[in-house]
C-alpha positions in Angstrom: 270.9 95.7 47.8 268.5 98.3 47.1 269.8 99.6 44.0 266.7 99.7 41.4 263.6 98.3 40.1 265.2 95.4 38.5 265.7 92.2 40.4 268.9 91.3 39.0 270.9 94.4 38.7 272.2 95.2 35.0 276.0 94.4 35.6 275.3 91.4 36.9 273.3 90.7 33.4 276.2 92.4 31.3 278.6 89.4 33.3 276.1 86.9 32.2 275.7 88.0 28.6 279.5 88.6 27.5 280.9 85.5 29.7 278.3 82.9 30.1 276.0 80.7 28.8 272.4 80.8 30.4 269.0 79.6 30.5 266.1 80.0 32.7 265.3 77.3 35.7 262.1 76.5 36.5 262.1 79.3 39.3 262.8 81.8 36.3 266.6 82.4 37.8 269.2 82.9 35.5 272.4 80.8 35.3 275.8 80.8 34.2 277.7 77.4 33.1 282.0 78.7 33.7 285.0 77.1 32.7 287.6 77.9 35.0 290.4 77.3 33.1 289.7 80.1 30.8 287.9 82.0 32.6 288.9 85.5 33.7 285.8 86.0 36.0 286.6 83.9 39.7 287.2 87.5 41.4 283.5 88.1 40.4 281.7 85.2 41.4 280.8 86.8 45.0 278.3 89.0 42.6 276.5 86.0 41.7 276.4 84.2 45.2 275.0 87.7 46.5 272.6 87.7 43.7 271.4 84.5 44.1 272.2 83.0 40.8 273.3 79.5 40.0 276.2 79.0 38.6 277.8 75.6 37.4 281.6 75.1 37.2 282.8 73.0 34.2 285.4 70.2 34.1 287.4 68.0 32.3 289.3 69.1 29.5 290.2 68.0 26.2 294.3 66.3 27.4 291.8 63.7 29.1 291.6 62.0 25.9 294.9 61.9 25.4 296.1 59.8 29.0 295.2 60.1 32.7 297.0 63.9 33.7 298.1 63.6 37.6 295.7 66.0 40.2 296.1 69.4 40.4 296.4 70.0 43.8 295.7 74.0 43.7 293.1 73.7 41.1 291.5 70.1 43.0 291.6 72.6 46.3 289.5 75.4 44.6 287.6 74.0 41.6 286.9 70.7 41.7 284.7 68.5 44.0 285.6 65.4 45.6 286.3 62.5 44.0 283.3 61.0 45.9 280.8 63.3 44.6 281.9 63.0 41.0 281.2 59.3 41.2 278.2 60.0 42.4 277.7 62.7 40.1 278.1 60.1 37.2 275.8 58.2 38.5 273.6 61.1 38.8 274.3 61.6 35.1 271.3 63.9 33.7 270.4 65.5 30.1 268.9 68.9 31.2 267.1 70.2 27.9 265.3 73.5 29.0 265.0 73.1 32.7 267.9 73.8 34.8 267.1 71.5 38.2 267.2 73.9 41.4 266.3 72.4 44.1 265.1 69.1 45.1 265.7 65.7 44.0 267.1 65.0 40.2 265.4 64.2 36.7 264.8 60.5 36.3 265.6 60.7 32.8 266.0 56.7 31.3 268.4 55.7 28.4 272.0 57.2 29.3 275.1 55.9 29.8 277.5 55.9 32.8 280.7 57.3 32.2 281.5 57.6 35.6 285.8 58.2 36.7 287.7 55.4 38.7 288.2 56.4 41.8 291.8 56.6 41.9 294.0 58.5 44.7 296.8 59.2 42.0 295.0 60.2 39.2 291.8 62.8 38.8 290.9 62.2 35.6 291.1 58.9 33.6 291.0 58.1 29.8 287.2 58.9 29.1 285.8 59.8 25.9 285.6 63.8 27.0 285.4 66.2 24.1 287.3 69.4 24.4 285.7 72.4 26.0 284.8 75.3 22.9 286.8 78.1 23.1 285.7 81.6 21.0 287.4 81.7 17.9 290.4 79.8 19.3 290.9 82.3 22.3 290.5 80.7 25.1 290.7 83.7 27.5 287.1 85.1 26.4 283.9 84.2 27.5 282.1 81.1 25.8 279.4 82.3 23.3 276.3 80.9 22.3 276.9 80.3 18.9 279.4 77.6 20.1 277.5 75.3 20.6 276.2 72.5 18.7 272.5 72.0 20.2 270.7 70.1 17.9 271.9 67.1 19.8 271.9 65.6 23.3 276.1 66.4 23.7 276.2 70.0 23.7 279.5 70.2 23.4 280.2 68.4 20.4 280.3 69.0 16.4 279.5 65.3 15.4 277.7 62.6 17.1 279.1 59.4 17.4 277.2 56.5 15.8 277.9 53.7 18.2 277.0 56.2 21.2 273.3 57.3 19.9 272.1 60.5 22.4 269.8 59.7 25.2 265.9 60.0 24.0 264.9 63.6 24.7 263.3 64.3 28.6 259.2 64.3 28.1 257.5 66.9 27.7 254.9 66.1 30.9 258.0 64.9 33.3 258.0 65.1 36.8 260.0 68.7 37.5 261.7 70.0 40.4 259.4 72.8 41.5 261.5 75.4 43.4 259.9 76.6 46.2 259.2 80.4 44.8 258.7 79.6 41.2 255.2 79.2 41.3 255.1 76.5 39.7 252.6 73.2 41.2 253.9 70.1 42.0 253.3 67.7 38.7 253.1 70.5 36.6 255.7 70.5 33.3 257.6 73.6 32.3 255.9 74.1 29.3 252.1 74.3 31.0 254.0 76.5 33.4 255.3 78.7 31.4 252.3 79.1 29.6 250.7 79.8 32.3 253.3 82.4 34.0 252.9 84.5 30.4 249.1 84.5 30.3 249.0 85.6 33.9 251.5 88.6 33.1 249.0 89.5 29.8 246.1 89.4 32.4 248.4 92.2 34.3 249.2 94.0 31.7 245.6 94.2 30.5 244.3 95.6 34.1 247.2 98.0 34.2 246.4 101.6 34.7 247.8 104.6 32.6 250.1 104.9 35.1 251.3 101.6 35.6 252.1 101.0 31.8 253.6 104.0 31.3 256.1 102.8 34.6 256.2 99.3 33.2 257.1 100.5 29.6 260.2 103.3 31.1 261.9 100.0 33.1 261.9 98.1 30.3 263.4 100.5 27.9 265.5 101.7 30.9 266.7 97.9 30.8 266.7 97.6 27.0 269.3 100.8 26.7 271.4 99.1 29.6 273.1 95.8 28.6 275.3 95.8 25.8 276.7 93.8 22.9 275.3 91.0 20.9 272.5 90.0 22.5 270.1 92.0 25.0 269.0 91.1 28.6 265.5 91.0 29.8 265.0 93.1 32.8 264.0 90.6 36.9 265.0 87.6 34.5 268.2 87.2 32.8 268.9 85.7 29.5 266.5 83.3 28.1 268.4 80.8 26.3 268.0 77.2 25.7 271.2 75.3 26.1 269.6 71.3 25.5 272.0 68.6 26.5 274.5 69.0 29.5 276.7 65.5 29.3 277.2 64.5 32.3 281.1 65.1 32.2 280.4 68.4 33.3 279.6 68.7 37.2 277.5 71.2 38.0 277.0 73.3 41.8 274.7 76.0 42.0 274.4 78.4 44.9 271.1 77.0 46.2 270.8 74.3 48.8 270.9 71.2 46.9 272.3 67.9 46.4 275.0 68.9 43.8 276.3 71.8 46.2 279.5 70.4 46.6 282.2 72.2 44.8 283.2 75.3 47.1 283.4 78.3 45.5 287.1 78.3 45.4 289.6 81.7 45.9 290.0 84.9 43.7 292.8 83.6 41.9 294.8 85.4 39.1 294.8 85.2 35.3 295.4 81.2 34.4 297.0 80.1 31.6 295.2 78.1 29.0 294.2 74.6 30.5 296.0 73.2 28.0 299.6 74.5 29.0 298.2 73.8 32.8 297.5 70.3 32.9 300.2 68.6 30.4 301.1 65.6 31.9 305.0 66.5 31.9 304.5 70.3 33.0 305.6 71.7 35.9 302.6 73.5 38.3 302.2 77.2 37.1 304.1 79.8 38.8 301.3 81.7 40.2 300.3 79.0 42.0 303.3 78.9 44.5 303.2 82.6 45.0 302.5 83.9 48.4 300.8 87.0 46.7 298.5 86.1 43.5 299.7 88.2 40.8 297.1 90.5 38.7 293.8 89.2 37.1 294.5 89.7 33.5 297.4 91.1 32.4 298.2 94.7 30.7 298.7 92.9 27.2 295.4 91.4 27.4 293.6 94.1 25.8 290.8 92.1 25.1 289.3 91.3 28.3 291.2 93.8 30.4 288.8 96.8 29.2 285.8 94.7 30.2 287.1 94.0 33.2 287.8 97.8 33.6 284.1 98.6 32.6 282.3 95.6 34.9 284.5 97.2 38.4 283.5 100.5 37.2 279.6 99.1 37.2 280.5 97.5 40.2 281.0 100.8 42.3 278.2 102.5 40.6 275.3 99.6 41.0 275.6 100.3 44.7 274.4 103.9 44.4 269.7 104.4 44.6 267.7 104.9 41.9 265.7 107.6 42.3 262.3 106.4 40.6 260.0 109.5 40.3 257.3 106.3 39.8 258.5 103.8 42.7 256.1 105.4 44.7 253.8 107.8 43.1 252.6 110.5 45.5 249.0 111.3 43.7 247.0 114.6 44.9 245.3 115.1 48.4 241.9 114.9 46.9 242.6 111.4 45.9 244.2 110.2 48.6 241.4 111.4 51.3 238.8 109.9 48.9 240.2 106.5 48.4 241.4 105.9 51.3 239.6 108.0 53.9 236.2 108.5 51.5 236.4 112.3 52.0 235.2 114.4 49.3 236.9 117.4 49.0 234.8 119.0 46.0 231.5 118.6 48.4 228.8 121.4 48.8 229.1 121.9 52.4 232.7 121.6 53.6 233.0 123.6 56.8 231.3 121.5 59.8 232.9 123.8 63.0 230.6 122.4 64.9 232.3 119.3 65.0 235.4 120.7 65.8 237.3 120.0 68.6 240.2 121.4 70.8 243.0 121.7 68.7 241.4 122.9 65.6 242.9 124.3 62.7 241.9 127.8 60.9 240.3 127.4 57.5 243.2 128.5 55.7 246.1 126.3 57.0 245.9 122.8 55.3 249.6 123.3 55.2 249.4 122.0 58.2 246.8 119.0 57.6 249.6 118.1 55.0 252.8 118.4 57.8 250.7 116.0 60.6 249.4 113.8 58.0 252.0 113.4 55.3 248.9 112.4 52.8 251.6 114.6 50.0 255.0 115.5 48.9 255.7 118.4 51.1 256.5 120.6 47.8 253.0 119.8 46.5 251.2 122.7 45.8 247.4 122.9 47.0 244.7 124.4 44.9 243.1 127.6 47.2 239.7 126.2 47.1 240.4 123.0 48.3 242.3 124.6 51.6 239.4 124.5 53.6 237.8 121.3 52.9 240.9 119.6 54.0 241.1 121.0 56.9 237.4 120.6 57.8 238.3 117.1 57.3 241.2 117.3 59.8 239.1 119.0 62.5 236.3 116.4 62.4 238.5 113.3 62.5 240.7 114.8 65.1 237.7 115.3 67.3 236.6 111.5 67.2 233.2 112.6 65.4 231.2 108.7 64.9 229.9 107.8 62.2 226.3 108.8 63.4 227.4 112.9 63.1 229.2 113.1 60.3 228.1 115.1 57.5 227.5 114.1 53.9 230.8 114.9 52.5 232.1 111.2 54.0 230.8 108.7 51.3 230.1 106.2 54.6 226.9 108.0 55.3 225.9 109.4 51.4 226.7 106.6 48.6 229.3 104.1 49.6 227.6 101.0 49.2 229.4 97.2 49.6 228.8 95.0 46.9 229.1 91.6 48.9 228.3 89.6 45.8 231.2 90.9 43.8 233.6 90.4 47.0 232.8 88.7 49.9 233.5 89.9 53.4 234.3 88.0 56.4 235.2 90.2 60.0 236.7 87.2 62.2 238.6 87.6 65.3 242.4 87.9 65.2 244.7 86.0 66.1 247.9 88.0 65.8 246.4 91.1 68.1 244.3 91.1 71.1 241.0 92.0 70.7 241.9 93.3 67.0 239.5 92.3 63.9 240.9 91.0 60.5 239.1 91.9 57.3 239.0 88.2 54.9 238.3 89.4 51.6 237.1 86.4 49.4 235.7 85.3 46.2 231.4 85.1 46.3 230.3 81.6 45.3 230.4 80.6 41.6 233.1 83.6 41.2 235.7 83.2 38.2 238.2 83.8 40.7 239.6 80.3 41.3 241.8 82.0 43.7 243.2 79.2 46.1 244.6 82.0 48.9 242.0 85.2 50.6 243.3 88.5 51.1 243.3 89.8 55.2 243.4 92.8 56.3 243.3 94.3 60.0 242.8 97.8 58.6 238.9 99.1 57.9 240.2 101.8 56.1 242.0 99.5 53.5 239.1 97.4 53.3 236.9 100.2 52.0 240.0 101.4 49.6 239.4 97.9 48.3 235.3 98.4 47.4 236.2 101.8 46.4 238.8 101.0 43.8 236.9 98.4 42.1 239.1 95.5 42.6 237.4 92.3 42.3 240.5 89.3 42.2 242.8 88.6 44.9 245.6 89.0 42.5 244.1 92.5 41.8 243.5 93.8 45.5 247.5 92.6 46.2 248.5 94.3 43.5 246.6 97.4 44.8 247.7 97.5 48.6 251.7 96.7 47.7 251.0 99.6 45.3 250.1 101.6 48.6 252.4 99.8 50.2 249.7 98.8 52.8 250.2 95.5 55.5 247.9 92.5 54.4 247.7 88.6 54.5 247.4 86.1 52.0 245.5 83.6 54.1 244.8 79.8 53.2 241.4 78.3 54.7 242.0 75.2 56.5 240.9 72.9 59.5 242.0 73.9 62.9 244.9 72.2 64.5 244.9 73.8 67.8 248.4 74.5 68.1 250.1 76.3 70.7 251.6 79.8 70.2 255.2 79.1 71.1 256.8 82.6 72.7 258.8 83.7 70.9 262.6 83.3 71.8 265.5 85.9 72.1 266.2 87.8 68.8 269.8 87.6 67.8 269.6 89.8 64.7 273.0 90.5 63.8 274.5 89.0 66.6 276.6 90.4 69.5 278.8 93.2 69.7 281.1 94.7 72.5 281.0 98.1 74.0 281.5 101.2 72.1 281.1 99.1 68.7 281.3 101.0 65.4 280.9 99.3 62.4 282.8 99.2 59.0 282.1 98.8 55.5 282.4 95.0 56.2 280.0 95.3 58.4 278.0 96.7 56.2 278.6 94.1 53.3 277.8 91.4 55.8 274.3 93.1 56.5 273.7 93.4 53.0 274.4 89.6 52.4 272.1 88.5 55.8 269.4 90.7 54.7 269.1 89.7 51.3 269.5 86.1 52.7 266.6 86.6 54.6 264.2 88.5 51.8 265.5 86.0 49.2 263.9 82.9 51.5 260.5 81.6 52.0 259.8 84.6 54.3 260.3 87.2 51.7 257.1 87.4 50.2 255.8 87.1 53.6 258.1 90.2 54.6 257.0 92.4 51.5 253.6 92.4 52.8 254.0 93.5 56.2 254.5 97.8 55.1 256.6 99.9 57.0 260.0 99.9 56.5 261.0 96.2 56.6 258.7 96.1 52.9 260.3 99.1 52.0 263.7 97.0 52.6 262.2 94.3 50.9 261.2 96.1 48.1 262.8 95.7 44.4 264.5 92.6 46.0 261.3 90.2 46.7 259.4 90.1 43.2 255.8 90.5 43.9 254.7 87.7 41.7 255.7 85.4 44.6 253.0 87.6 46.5 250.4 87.1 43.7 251.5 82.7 44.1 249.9 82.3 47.7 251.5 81.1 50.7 254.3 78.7 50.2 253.5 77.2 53.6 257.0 76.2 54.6 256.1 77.8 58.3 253.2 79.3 59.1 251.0 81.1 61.8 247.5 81.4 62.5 245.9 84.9 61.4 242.3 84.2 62.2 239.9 81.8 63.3 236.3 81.1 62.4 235.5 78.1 64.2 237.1 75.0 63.7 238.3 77.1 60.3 241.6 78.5 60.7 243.4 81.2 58.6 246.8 81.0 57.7 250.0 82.5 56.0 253.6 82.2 56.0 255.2 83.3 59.1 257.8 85.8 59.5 259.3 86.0 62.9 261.0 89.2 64.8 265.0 87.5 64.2 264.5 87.8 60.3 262.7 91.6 60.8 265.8 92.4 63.1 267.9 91.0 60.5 266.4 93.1 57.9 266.6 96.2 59.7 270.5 95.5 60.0 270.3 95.4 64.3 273.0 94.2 66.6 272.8 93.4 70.0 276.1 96.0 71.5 276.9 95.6 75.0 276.2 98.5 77.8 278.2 99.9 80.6 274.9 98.7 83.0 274.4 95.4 84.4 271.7 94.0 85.8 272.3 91.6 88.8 275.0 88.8 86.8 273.7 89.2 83.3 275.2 91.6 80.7 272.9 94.6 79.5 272.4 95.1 75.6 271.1 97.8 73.5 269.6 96.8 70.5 271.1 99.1 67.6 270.4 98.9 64.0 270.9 100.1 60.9 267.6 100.9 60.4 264.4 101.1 62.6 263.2 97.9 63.9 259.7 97.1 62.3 258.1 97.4 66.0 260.0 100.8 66.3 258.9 102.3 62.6 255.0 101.9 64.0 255.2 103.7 66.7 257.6 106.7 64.6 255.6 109.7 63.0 256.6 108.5 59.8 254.6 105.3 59.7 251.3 106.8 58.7 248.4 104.5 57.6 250.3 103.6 54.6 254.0 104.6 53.4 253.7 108.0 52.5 255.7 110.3 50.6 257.8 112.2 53.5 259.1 108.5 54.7 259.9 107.9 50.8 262.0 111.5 51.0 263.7 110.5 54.5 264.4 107.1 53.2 266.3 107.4 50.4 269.2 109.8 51.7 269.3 107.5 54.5 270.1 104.5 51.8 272.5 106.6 49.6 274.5 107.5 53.3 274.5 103.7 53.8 275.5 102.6 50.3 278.5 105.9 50.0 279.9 105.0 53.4 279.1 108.7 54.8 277.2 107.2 57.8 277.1 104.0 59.4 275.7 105.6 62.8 273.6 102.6 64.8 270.8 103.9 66.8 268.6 102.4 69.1 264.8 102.4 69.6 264.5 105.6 71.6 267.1 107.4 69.8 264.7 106.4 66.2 261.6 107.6 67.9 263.8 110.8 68.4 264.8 111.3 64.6 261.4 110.2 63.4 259.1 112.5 65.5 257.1 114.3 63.1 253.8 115.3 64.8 252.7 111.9 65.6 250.5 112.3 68.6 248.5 115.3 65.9 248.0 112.3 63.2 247.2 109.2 65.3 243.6 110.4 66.5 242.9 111.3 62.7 243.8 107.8 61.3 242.3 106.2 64.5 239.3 107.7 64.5 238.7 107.4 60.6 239.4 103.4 60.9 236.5 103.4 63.7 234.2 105.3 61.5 234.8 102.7 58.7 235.1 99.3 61.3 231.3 100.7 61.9 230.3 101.5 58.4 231.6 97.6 57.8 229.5 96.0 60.9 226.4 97.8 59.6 226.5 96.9 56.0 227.2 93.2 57.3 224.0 93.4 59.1 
């Protein structure tokens, strides 16, 4: 869901804060421990599984002590895992002190006891030495809070350690963690070395930001500061940071990620229950809700407590799904700077009328109206300063003529001061190997750099390249930053050895999947687009999908973090960008099923036929990334008029108004916008620059 600049959208934080207790895994996800017995929050759990976030289900309860209570069938169905996997779950009995395992294998953490259940057909839990679970203040309805908890020892859960039953030693500081895939964090490395060096990498960004950037930093954070509310307060793409230290292993935990304690389903919406310890006496019959064809309310009218909350979160619910209109998402700056940095045209130069070089299909002095229409450089509302009308056109009329780089006059910094300062950043021009006879830009640290940098930046544009020199960016983490700030396509490549592998074609893109004739989709439809797409940008190919401009980044954007840009390649599959050599340049693949899923397309049958198959049309959502580059809207960068046609497009999505699916022709139709008037321009402009680069190299 596109909804804002956060990552984790505020309700989803207010849930957290008022109901659970969190802390921060290793991948910097927040997560919720929830006892379902009292509990009012299982409708709301699909939240969480949309979001991403782990959340652990508690069990056991304090009538354990007492005697072995018979199994619940309802709540066994719904809640609880297999007797199995809690067995094995004992055995897999862990303290988690500040790390909260994702994915992988577990914490080898010596010196703790196995408490593990008999396996026992009749019985689910057995005569164990569980404490009760903390309730607030004796309700047991409301959420658990954090002053609850007794955490000055390895049971979290209890008020006074036993003396025959010492804690567990605490987990070492230097152990082995579980490094989620996206986390950034290196293989060997402890939590507390990463998160040391996570902060100092975000003081290094805050110290290169520009005016701009802090004052767009500083308005989301107090944006996020003014939204949570209650006791504590959230932290805005992160969640609460709280350290909950010893988990006993009575508690089985399931998260939403892949891993080996996924194995307690997520269960129904069920109704209000009943406090666990009416709903699991021994001599009690099953609750009445539970043999109702038709589950009863959540919470009931009386339960003034939680039912306003409640009231408040579906009300948040409705309104998270409408845009944010961010005046700084995407900045549109003036024309001037946008023809210098990116096109190094400067508009304040001596000389700025060169009709000699102008072609057919020039424009008169005074219409850079019309330089701003074919080229979307500006907001369409921008005003432009009188004296700067005829430079800009001037600049139109030469690039539009395909003047070289030989003819054109000073006013282009290529031929009067641009100079490229190899030995600040090195520059390698190697052939590509993603488009036929197509150059990519490797931008790399010089020998005996500071920039230990361990992925290069690549680039197949000459125009961005020379945006690069021009802004002054020196690290890698600096020039990414930049170009997703211009939303420009670019590479983080990874030097290594050539395996001469095979380009396998690729196969049959099922996007969405099928779809039968005349097919019109619902809001479900839309909900499961939603779910697939975020599936997509929250895997390995995110980062990779946030980098490729156009609209699929645009998707991708405020739901892919960009720090996972600024981490490298996480090389879980790859494709070759570039060769030089035996060297070969690589990155993390993204392949045209996840960009279909992105852009929401199905696959809808056709009245034709063609011999015995069955025609398709491919119909999305959205353009398909392939369609969106050949559209009048793609420009050399994502440019204000595609921000302006975007976001009514998203709020028509999100409200319901349209769910229309168009295909690629019928795109190309809506998105026109002068395109074969701009294409020479940013054509002939990357040639001049592609030039400027080969002499400079020598």
């Amino acid at each position: 869901m596109i909804a804002s600049m956060d990552y984790f959208p505020r309700v989803w934080l207010r849930l957290l804060q008022d109901s659970f207790i969190c802390n921060l895994s290793a991948g910097l996800r927040p997560g919720g421990f929830l006892n379902p017995y009292t509990s009012p929050w299982g409708p709301y759990l699909k939240f969480f599984t949309r979001a991403n976030a782990p959340y652990w289900l508690l069990w056991g309860h304090s009538l354990s002590s007492y005697g072995p209570s018979p199994a619940n069938k309802f709540m066994r169905e719904n809640f609880f895992p297999p007797i199995e996997s809690i067995d094995l779950a004992k055995q897999h009995y862990k303290q988690y002190s500040q790390l909260v395992v994702p994915e992988g294998d577990p914490l080898d953490v010596r010196g703790v006891r196995n408490s593990a259940p008999a396996r026992n057909n009749e019985f689910f839990f057995t005569n164990l030495d569980t404490m009760p679970l903390p309730t607030h203040h004796g309700d047991a309805e409301v959420g658990l809070g954090i002053e609850d908890f007794h955490v000055e020892t390895a049971d979290a859960f209890v008020t006074n350690t036993d003396p025959d039953h010492p804690p567990p030693p605490p987990v070492s500081p230097d152990r082995l963690a579980c490094v989620h895939a996206n986390s950034g964090q290196k293989p060997g490395e402890s939590w507390d070395s990463f998160y040391v060096r996570y902060m100092d990498g975000l003081e290094r960004c805050k110290a290169r930001e520009t005016a701009q950037e802090k004052a767009n930093r500083l308005h989301l954070e107090q944006l996020n500061k003014n939204g949570p509310v209650g006791r504590k307060k959230a932290h805005a793409g992160g969640g609460l940071a709280r350290s909950i230290r010893g988990f006993t292993g009575r508690r089985r935990i399931s998260g939403t990620s892949a891993s080996i304690f996924q194995s307690i389903p997520l269960g129904v919406e069920v109704p209000y229950v009943q406090p666990y310890q009416d709903l699991f006496e021994t001599d009690a019959d099953l609750p009445d809700f539970i043999s109702k064809e038709n589950p009863t309310q959540l919470v009931s009218k009386e339960d003034k407590a939680t039912s306003s909350m409640l009231q408040a979160v579906q009300d948040l619910v409705v309104r998270v799904r409408e845009p944010v209109e961010d005046p700084t998402m995407f900045p549109s700056g003036p024309i001037a700077e946008y023809l210098a940095l990116r096109h190094g045209f400067e508009i304040s130069a001596t000389n700025n009328w060169n009709h000699t070089l102008h072609g057919v299909g020039k424009l008169p002095a005074g219409r850079a109206d019309l330089v701003v229409k074919n080229l979307m450089c500006v907001d369409d509302k921008q005003s432009i300063q009188a004296e700067a009308t005829t430079a800009i056109v001037n600049f139109y009329n030469v690039m539009a003529a395909s003047t070289p780089l030989d003819k054109l006059p000073p006013a282009w910094d290529v031929v009067s001061r641009l100079k490229l300062d190899f030995e600040r950043l090195r520059l390698q021009c190697l052939p590509s190997a993603l488009l036929e006879k197509k150059t990519t830009y490797v931008l790399r640290p010089p020998e005996g750099s500071d920039d230990q940098s361990e992925w290069f930046v690549a680039l197949h544009s000459a125009t961005a390249v020379l945006l690069v020199y021009r802004s002054g960016w020196t690290t890698m983490e600096e020039i990414a930053k930049g170009l997703l700030s211009y939303r420009i396509p670019f590479r983080t490549v990874v030097e290594c050895r050539s395996r001469h592998l095979v380009k396998v074609p690729a196969g049959k893109t099922r996007g969405l999947g099928q779809r039968r004739l005349h097919f019109s989709p619902t809001v479900e439809d839309m909900y499961d687009y939603e779910d697939a797409r975020e599936e997509v940008l929250q895997s390995p190919c995110g980062r990779a999908i946030l980098m490729q401009g156009g609209i699929a980044a645009r998707l991708a954007y405020g739901v892919v973090p960009e720090y996972l840009v600024y981490d490298g390649p996480n090389l879980v599959h790859t494709e070759v960008v570039c060769t030089d050599g035996e060297l070969d340049f690589i990155d993390d693949a993204v392949t045209t099923d996840q960009l279909d899923v992105v852009s929401g397309v199905f696959l809808v049958d056709t009245d034709g036929t063609a011999g015995a198959a069955r025609m398709e049309a491919h119909k999305s959502f959205w353009p398909k990334q392939s369609t969106w580059f050949t559209t009048g809207y793609a420009g050399d960068q994502w440019l204000p008029p595609a921000e302006q046609w975007f976001i009514p497009r998203l709020r028509s999505l999100i409200q319901g108004n349209d769910f229309e699916l168009l295909n690629a022709t019928e795109w190309k139709s809506h998105l026109t916008r002068n395109v074969k008037k701009s294409r020479p321009v940013f054509a002939n402009s990357d040639n001049v620059a592609a030039e400027f680069i080969r002499r400079q190299l020598g």
